[in-house]
C-alpha positions in Angstrom: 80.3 55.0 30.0 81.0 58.5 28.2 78.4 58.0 25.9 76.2 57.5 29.2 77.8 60.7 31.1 77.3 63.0 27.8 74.0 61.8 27.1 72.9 62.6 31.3 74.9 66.0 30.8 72.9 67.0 27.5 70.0 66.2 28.3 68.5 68.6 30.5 70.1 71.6 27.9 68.5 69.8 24.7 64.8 69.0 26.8 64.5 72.8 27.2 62.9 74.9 24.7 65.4 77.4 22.2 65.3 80.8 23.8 63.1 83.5 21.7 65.7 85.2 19.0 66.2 89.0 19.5 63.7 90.9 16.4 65.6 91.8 13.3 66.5 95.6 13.4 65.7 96.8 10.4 65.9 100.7 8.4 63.2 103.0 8.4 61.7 105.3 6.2 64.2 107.5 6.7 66.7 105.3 6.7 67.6 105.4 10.4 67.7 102.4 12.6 66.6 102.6 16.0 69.2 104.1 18.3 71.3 105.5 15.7 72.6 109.3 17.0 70.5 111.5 15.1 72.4 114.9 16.8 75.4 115.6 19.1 75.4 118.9 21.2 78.1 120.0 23.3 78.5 123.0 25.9 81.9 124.2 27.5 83.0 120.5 26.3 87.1 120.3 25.8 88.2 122.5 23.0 84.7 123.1 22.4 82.6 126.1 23.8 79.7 125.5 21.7 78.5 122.6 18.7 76.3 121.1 17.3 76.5 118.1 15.4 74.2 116.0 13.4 75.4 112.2 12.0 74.1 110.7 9.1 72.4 107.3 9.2 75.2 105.5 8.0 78.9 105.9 7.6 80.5 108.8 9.2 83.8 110.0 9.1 85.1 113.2 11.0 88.2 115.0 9.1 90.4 117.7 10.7 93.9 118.5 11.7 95.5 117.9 15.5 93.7 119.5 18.1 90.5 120.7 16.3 88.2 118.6 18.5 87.8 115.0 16.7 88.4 113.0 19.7 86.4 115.5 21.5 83.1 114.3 20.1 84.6 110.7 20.8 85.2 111.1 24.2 81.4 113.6 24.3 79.5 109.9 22.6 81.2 108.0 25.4 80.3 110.5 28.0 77.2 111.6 27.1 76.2 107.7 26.8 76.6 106.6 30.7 80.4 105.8 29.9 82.8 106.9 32.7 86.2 107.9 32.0 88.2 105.9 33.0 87.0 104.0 29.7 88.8 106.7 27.7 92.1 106.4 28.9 92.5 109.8 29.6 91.4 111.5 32.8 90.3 109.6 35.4 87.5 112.2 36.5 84.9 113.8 34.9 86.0 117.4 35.7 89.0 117.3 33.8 86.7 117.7 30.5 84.6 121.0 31.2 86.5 123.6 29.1 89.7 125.5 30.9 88.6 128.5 32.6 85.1 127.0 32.7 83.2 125.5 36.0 80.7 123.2 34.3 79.9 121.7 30.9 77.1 119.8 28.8 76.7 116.7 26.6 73.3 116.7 24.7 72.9 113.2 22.6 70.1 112.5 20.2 68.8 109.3 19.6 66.3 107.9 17.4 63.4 105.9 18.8 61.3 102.9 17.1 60.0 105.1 15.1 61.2 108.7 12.5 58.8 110.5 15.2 60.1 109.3 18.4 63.3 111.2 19.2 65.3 110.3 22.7 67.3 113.6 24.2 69.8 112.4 26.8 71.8 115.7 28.6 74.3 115.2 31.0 75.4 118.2 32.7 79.2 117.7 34.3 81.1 120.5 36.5 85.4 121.1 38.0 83.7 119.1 40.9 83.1 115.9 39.6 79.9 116.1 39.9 77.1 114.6 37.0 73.5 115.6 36.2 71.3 113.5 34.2 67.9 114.7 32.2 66.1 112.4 30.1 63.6 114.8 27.7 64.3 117.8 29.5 63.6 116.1 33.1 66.1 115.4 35.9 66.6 111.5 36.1 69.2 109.4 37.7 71.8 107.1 35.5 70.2 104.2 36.0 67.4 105.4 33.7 69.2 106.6 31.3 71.7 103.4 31.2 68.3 101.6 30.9 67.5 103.8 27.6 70.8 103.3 26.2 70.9 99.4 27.2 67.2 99.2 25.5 69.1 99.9 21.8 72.3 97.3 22.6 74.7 100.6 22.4 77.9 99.0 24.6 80.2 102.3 24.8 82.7 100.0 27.0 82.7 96.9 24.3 85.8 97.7 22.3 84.7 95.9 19.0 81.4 98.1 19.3 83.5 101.5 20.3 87.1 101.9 20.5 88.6 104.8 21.6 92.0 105.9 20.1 93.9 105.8 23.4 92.4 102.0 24.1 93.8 100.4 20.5 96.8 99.0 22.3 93.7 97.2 24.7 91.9 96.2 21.7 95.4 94.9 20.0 95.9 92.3 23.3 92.8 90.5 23.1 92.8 87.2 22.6 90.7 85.5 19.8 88.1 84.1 22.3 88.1 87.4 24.2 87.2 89.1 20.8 84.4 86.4 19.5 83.0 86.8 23.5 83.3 91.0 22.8 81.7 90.5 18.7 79.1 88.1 20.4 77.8 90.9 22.4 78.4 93.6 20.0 76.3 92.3 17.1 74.8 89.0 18.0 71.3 88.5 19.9 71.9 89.4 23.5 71.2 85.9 24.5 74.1 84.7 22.3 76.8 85.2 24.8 75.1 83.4 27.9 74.2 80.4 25.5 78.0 80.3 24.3 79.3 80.4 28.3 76.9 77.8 29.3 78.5 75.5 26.2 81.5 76.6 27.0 81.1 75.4 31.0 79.3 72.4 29.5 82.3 71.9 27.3 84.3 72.2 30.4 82.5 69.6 32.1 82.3 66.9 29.8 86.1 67.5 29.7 86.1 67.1 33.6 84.4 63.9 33.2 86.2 62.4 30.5 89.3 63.3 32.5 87.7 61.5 35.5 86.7 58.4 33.6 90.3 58.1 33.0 91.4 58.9 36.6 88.7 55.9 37.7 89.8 53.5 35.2 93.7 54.1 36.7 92.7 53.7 40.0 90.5 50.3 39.4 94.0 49.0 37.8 95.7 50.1 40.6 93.0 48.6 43.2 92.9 45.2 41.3 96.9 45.4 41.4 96.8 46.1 45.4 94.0 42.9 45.7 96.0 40.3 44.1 99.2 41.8 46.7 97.0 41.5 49.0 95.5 37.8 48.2 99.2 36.9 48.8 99.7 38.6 52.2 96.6 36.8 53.3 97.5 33.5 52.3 101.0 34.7 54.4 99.1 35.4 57.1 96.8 32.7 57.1 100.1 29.8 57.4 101.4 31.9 59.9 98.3 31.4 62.0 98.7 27.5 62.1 102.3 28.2 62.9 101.4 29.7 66.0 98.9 27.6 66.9 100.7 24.7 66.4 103.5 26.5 68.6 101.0 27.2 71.1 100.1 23.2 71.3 103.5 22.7 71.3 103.9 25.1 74.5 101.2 22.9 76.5 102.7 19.8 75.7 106.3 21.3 76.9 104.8 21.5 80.5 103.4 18.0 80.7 107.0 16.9 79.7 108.5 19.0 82.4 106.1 17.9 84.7 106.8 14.0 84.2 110.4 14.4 84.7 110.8 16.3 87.7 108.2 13.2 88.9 110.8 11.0 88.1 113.8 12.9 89.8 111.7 13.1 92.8 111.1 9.1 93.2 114.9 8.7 92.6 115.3 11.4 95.7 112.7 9.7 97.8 114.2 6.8 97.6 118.2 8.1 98.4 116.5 9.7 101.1 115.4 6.4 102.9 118.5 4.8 102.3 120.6 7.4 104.1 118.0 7.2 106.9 119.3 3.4 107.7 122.4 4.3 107.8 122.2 6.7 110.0 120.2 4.3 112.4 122.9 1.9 112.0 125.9 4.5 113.2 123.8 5.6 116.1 123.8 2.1 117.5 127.2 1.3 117.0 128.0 4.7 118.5 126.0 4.2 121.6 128.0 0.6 122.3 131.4 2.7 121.6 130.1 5.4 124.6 129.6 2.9 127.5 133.3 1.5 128.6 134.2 5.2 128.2 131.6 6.4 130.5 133.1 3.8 133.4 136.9 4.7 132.8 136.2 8.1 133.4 134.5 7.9 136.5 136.9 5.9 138.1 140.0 8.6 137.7 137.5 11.4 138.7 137.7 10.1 142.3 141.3 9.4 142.3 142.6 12.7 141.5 139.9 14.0 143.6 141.5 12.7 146.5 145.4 13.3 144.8 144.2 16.7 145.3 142.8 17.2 148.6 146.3 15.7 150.5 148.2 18.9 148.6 146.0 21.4 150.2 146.1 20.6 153.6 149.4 21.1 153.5 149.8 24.1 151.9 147.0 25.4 154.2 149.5 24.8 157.5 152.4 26.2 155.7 150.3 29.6 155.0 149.3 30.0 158.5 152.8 30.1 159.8 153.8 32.4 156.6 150.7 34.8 157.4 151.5 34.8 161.5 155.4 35.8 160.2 153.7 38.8 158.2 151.8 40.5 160.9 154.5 40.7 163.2 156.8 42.2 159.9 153.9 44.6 158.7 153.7 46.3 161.7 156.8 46.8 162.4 157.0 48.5 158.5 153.5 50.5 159.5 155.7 52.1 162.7 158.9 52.8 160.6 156.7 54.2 157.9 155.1 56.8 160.4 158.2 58.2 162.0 159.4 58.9 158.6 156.4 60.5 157.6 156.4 63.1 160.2 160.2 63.4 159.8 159.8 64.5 156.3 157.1 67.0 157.0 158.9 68.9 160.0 161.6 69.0 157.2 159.6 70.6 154.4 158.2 73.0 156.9 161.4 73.7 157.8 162.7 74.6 154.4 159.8 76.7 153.4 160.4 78.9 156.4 164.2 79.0 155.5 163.3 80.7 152.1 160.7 82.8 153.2 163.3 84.3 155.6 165.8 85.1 152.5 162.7 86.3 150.0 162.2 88.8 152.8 165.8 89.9 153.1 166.2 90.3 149.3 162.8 92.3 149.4 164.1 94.5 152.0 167.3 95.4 149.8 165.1 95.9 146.7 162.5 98.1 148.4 165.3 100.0 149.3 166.4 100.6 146.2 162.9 101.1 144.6 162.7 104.0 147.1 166.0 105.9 146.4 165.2 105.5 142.8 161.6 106.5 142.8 162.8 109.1 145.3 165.3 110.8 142.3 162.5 110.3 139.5 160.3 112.5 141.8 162.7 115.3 142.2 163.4 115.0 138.3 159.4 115.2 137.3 159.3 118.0 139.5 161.8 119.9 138.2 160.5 119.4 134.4 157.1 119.9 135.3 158.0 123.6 137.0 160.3 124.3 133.8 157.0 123.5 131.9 155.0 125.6 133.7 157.1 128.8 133.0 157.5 127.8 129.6 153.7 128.0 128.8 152.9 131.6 128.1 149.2 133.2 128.1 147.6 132.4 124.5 144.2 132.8 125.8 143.8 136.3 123.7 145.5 135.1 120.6 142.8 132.5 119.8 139.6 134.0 120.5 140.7 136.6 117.8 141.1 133.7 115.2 137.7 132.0 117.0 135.4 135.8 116.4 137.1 135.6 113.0 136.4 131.8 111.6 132.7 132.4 113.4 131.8 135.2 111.2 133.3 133.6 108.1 130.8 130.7 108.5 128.1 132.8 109.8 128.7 134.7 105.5 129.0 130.9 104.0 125.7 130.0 106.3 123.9 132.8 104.8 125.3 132.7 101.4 123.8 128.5 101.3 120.4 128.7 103.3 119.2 132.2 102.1 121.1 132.5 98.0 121.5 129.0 97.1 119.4 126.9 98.7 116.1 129.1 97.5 117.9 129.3 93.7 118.6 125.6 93.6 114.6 124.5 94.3 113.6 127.8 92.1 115.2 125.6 89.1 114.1 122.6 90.5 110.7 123.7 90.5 111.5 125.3 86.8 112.9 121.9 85.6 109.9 120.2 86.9 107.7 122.2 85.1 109.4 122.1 81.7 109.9 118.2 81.8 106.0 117.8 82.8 105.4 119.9 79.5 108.2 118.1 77.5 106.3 114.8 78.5 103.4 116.2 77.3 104.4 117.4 73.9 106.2 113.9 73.8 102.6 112.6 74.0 100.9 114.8 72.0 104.0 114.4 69.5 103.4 110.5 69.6 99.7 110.4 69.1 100.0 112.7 66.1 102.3 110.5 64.8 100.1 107.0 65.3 97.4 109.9 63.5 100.1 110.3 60.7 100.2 106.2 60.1 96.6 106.1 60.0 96.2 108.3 57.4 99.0 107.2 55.5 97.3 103.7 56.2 93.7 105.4 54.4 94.9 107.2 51.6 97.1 103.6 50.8 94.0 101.5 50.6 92.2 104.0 48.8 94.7 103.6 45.9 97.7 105.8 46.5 100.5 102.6 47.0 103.4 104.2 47.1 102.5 107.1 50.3 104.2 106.0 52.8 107.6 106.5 50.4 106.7 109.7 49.2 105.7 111.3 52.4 108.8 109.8 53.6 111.3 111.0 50.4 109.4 114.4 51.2 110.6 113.9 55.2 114.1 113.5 54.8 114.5 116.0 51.7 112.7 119.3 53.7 116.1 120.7 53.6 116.6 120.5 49.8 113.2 122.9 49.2 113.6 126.4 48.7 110.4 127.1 50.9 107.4 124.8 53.0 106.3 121.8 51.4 102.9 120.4 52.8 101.3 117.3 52.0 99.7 114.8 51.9 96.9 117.4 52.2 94.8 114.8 54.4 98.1 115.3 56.9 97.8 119.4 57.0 94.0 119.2 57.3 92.3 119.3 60.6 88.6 119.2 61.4 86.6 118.8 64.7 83.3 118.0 64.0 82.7 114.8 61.8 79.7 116.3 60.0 81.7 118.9 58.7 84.7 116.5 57.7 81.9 114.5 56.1 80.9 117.7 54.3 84.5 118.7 52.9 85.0 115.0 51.5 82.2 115.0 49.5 83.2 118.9 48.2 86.3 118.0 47.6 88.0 115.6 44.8 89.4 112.6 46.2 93.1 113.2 44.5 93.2 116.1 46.7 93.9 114.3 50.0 97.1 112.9 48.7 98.3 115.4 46.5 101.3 117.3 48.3 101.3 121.6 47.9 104.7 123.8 47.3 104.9 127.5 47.1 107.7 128.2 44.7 107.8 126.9 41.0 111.0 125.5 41.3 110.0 123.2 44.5 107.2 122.0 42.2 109.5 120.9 39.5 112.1 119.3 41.8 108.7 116.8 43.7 107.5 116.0 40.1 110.8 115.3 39.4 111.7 112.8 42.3 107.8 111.8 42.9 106.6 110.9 39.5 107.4 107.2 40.2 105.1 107.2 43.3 102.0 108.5 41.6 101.1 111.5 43.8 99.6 114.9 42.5 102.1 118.0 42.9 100.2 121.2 43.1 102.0 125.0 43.6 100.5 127.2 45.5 101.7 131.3 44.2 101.1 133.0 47.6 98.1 135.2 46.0 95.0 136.2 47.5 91.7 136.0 45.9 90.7 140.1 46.1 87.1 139.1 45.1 86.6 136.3 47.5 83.6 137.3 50.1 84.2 138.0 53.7 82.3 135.3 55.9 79.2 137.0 57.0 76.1 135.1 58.3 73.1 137.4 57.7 69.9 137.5 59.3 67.9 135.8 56.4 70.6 133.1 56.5 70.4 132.7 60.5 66.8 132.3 60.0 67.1 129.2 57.7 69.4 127.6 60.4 72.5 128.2 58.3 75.5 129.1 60.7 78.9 128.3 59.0 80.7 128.5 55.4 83.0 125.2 54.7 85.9 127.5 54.5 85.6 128.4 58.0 85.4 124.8 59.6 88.8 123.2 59.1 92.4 124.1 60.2 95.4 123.9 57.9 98.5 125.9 56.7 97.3 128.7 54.7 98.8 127.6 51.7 97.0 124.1 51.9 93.8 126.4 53.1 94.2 128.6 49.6 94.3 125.6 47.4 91.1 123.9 48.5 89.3 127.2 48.7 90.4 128.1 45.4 90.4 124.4 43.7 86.5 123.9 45.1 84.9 126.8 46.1 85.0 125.9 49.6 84.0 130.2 49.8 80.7 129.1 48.6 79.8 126.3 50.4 76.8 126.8 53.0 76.5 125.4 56.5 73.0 124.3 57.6 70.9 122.8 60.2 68.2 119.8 59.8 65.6 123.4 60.2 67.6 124.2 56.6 66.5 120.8 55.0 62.7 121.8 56.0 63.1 125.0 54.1 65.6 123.8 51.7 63.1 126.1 48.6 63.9 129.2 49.9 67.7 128.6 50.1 68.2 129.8 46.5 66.5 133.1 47.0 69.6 134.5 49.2 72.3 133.6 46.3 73.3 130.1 47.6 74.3 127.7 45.1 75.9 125.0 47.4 74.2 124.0 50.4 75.5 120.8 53.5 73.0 119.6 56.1 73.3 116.6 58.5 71.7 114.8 55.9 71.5 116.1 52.2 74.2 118.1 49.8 72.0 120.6 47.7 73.3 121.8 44.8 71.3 124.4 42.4 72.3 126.0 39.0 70.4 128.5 36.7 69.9 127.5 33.2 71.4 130.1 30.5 69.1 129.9 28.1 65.7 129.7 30.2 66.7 131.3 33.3 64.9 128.3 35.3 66.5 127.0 38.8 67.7 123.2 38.8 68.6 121.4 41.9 70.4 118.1 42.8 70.6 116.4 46.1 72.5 114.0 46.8 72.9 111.9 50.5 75.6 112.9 52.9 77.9 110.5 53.4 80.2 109.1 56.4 84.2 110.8 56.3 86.4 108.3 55.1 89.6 110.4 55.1 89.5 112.6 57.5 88.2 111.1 60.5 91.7 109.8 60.9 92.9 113.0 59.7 96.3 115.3 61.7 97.3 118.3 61.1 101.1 118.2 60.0 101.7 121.8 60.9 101.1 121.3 64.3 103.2 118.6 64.6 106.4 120.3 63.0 105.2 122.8 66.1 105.2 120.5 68.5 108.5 118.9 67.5 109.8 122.3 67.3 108.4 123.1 71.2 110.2 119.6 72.2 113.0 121.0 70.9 113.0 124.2 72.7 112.0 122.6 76.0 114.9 119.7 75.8 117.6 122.7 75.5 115.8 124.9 78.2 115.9 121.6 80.3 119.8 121.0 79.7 120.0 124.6 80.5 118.2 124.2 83.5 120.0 121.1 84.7 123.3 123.3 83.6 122.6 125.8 85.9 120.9 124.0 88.3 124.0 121.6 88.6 126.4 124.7 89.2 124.2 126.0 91.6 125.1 122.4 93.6 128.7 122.6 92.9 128.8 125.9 94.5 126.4 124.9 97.4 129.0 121.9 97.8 131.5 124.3 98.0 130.0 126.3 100.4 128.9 123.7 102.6 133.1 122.2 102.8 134.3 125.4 103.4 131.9 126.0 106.1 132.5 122.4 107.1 136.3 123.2 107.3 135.6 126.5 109.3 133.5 124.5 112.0 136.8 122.0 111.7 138.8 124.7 112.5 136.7 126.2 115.4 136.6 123.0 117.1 140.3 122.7 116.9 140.7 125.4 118.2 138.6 124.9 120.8 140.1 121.7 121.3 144.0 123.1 121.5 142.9 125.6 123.8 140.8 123.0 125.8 143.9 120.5 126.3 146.4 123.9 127.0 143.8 124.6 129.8 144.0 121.2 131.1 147.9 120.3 130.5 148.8 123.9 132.6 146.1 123.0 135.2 147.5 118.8 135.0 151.0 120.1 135.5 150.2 122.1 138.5 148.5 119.6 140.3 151.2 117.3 138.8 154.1 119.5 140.9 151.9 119.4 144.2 151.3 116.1 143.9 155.2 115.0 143.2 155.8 116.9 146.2 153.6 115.4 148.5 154.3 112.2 147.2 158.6 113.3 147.7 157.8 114.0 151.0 155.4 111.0 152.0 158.4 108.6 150.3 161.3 110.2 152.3 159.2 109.7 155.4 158.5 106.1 154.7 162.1 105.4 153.7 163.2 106.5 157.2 160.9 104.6 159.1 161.5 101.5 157.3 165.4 101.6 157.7 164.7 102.1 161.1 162.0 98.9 161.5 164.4 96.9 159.6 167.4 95.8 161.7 166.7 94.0 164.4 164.3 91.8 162.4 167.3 91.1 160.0 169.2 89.2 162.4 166.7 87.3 164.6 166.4 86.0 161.4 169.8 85.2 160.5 170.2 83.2 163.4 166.5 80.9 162.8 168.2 80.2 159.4 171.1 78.7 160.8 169.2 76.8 163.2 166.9 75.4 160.6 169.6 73.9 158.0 171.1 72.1 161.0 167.6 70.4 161.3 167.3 70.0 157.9 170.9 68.2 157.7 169.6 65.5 160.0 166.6 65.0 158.6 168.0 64.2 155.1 170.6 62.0 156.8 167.5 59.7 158.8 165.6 59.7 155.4 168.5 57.8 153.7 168.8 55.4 156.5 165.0 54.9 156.7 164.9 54.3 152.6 167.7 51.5 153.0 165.3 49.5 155.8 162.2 50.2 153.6 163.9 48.5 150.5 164.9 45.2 152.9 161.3 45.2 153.6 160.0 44.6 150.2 162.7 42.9 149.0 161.3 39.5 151.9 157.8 40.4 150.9 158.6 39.3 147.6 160.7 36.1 148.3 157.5 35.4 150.4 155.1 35.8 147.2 157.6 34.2 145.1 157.4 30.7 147.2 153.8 30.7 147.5 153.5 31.0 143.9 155.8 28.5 143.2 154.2 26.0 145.7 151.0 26.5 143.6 152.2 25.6 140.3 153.6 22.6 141.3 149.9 21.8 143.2 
């Protein structure tokens, strides 16, 4: 089955054809071989202002002491060969190599062609902006070209076994041994080598995979076969305990057939007890029904004779009633007459006795009205008396308090003024301040909060675009302000702040990308304490000296300038802190950086003419630059791109502002509130005071209301006490008067009635004694009756 598998995986490879071999590269006549370097020529290069070089065709060696340029013309071959640097280990852009002091730099690399005659010039021109111009011959051509040309003669600057820089050994060291046959293979071998060894490689791999999955099959077929045979068994299980249950189910029918036959039986055996029980009971009726007759005779006999037993007793008891009843009437009546007399008797004797006391209720009513009126009489002449003592005692006060009234009025009339025209018009003035600076404080709070989801965007940009650790050195920078001997600014992307997209689009692409996170001090010693404390989060420290560029050129649009649609200098188009403002000016000649319209693209030629080297438009950068040696004018354009930084971009200074203004505003507030809360203290106070004036007043007013109306009460008291005194001695007169003759008239009916009443009680005692007799035979009558019943 391998044999199979490897045979189906080869197949296809071995039915193609062999790819063509690469052609032998061989010397020439003057003993150069196609692509060797034939001169090297560098401009403003490193340590290098001018050189030129020129290799031999075979082994070269370059001797000098430290610093004298060797790995110069290393890094120049790299460079000058479409190599980026990155490949170097050095510095990560290709600014970093144009001499110090200089703004732009050349490489000029000669190779040989096929042939002695054919000579390949490759120039690439590099400047402090990062920026890269190819020419191929003497003409502008993009990298791709040239990469073409230098691919053409298999030179591989970034293999490390073709070219190894010295600060890459330690790379070169760490490869493994297939890494370095896969770097050799490309180095020296025929191009097609290394995509033959891959694909054998992959194939290898996959004969592997299949071998490997031969053996994973054959272990799972072992383990299937294993499973079938436990499985067999379980079936043969199952199977037996099928005819179990089915002979369980036969079983079940037959149970009810069994069932069925015996209750059969049981009910036979019932049936027949049944019909048995039904003779008997046949046979007891009849000899109940004989048993029945001779009792049915007896009884109707002795019916008949008590009957008549019966009837004998009660006409006898019937004449004996009559004569009892006829006795009765002639009793009852006699009772009814008795009972009438006593009646009336007892009534005349009640009416009697309620006259009686009615006749001493009014004596005794008499004597106390008598002595109601003495003493109501002396507590007359008494409240009198007082009430005139009052009267003299009360002395005119009248005067007395409408002085202390005119004074308490004109007291609150001072508070009333004080609270509605001082206070009240302070205490809304603040109000109305307070409002005002709390509208503005939640404002800046605002502003404060979106610059601050602005700050975490950024942050957020320049993290993804390779600065990881940003977040902790803008935060170490946050908490540490105080440590600095003057401002610290950064992240630069944080400080910068541009309105119009285009132009944010246009200071990216002048601007070096290690700018936007690279923070800017303004005294030495603030520089060394950031590297010192931010060399672990791999941000740029930059120092800013505080002088100004005397030769820089005052922004001035001229008419030739308006005319070409250029309106603005990059310079002038962005807000920041004037130190961050001085370094990007200074670090990319932001001062010579045009503004144009999509007119300025049209006439793009004559830009040149006015002494503009840099040029932005909606749509193309233009760069131009005047060759040294023949005076001619090369440009470059390149595309405008979208912002990536700074379309999230904040401006850090104006949020230290706005914190600052929060600040202000939340102690003008407090001092507000402060003042404002004074101002309602004292308003409170006012209004008590004047509260307790009108308290006062009304007093006042009061005591002198109930003075007026207990000297007026007491003088109507004293002529009413003395009409009243006379009205009572009058009455008290003429009631002794009325009162005599009445007294004993009804001393004399008093005697007269308890005579009655004496012989009334004494007939009621008599009349209760004949009353009881009566009963008394009207129960010996009910008693003998009764008696004569139960013995019927």
């Amino acid at each position: 089955m391998v044999q199979r598998e490897r045979s189906k995986f080869l197949s296809p490879a071995m039915a193609d054809p062999p790819p063509p071999k690469r052609h032998k590269i061989v010397r020439g006549d003057d003993d150069y071989m196609p692509g060797n370097i034939l001169e090297i020529e560098l401009s403003k290069f490193m340590t290098f202002d001018h050189v030129k070089c020129k290799p031999g065709p075979r082994l070269n060696l370059v001797v000098g002491p430290n610093g004298s340029g060797k790995s110069s013309l290393v890094c120049a071959i790299a460079l000058g060969l479409c190599g980026e640097p990155p490949l170097l280990g050095r510095a990560t852009s290709v600014g970093a190599y144009v001499k110090r002091g200089e703004e732009s730099g050349s490489i000029k690399i000669t190779l040989r062609g096929n042939n002695k005659d054919e000579c390949i010039a490759i120039t690439r021109k590099i400047n402090t902006n990062n920026k890269s111009e190819w020419l191929l011959n003497g003409n502008i051509v993009p990298k791709s070209n040239v990469a073409e040309t230098v691919k053409r003669f298999n030179i591989q600057v970034s293999n490390l076994t073709q070219f190894l820089p010295q600060d890459r050994v330690c790379e070169f060291a760490k490869l493994t041994p297939v890494q370095l046959l896969e770097e050799t293979e490309k180095a020296v071998g025929d191009p097609q080598l290394p995509e033959q060894h891959r694909a054998l490689v992959h194939k290898s791999y996959a004969l592997k995979n299949i071998e490997v999955s031969k053996e994973g099959h054959l272990g799972t077929l072992n383990l299937l076969k294993k499973q079938n045979a436990e499985l067999e068994k379980d079936v043969e299980r199952v199977r037996l305990r099928d005819e179990i249950l089915a002979k369980a189910e036969t079983m079940k029918k037959k149970l009810h057939w069994l069932e069925y036959d015996m209750k059969k039986a049981q009910y036979w055996e019932a049936k027949q007890h049944e019909n048995n029980a039904a003779k008997a009971m046949e046979e007891s009726a009849k000899l109940l029904n004989d048993l029945k007759d001779p009792i049915k005779l007896f009884q109707g006999r002795k019916f008949w004779e008590l009957r008549k037993i019966i009837d004998s007793k009660d006409s006898k008891q019937k004449e004996e009633q009559t004569a009892l009843d006829a006795k009765w009437k002639k009793v009852d009546s006699r009772i009814k007459e008795n009972y009438k007399k006593r009646s009336e008797l007892l009534d005349k004797e009640s009416q009697l006795d309620v006259e009686m006391q009615r006749n001493y209720k009014d004596m005794e009513d008499l004597r106390r009205q008598e002595e109601t009126w003495q003493k109501k009489l002396e507590k007359i002449r008494e409240e009198l008396a007082a009430s005139e003592l009052e009267l003299e005692n009360l002395g005119p006060s009248e005067p007395r308090q409408q002085e202390e009234l005119q004074r308490l009025r004109a007291k609150a009339s001072d508070i009333d003024y004080e609270a509605k025209q001082v206070m009240n018009p302070r205490i809304s003035q603040l109000e109305r301040e307070i409002s005002c600076k709390v509208t503005s404080l939640n404002e800046c709070k605002k502003r404060l909060s979106e610059m601050n989801n602005k700050i975490t965007k950024c942050l957020h940009v320049l993290q993804k675009a390779g600065a990881d650790k940003i977040f902790e050195a803008f935060k170490w920078v946050q908490e540490h302000r105080k440590i600095f001997n003057k401002g610290v600014y950064g992240p630069v992307l944080l400080e910068v702040n541009v309105s119009d997209q285009d132009h944010a689009a246009y200071l990216e692409g002048q601007a070096a990308q290690y700018i936007w996170k690279s923070f800017i001090t303004q005294d030495p010693r603030d520089r060394d304490l950031l590297v010192q404390h931010l060399k672990f989060f791999d941000v740029p420290v930059l120092n800013y000296t505080g002088e100004v560029d005397q030769q820089r050129e005052t922004f001035r649009i001229t008419e030739d300038m308006h005319a070409l649609g250029i309106h603005s200098r990059l310079d002038q188009v962005f807000d920041a802190p004037s130190a961050v403002k001085e370094v990007l000016i200074r670090q990319f000649n932001l001062d010579h950086s045009y503004i144009g319209s999509k007119d300025t693209d049209k006439r793009a030629d004559e830009v040149p003419k006015l002494g503009i080297i840099n040029l932005w438009t909606p749509e193309n950068h233009y760069r131009w630059s005047k060759s040294r040696y023949g005076g001619h004018i090369s440009a470059m354009v390149e595309q405008v791109g979208d912002p990536k930084f700074i379309v999230n971009s904040s401006n850090a200074g104006e949020i230290e502002k706005l914190e600052s203004r929060e600040k202000d505003l939340e102690g003008s507030i407090a001092t507000l509130e402060e003042d404002a809360k004074r101002s309602r203290d004292k308003l409170k106070a006012l209004i008590n005071e004047y509260a307790d004036l009108r308290r006062k007043m009304e007093e006042i007013n009061k005591l002198f209301q109930l003075e007026k109306q207990k000297r007026e009460g007491i003088h109507n008291r004293i002529v009413y006490v003395r009409c009243e005194r006379e009205e009572e001695e009058e009455s008290a007169d003429r009631g002794q008067r009325q009162a005599d003759p009445t007294l004993v008239e009804r001393l004399v009916e008093e005697e007269r009635l308890v005579a009655n009443a004496e012989g009334c009680r004494r007939w009621r005692v008599v009349s209760r004694g004949r009353m009881g007799g009566v009963e008394g035979g009207r129960g010996r009558a009910r008693r003998v009756s009764r008696s004569k019943e139960d013995e019927a």
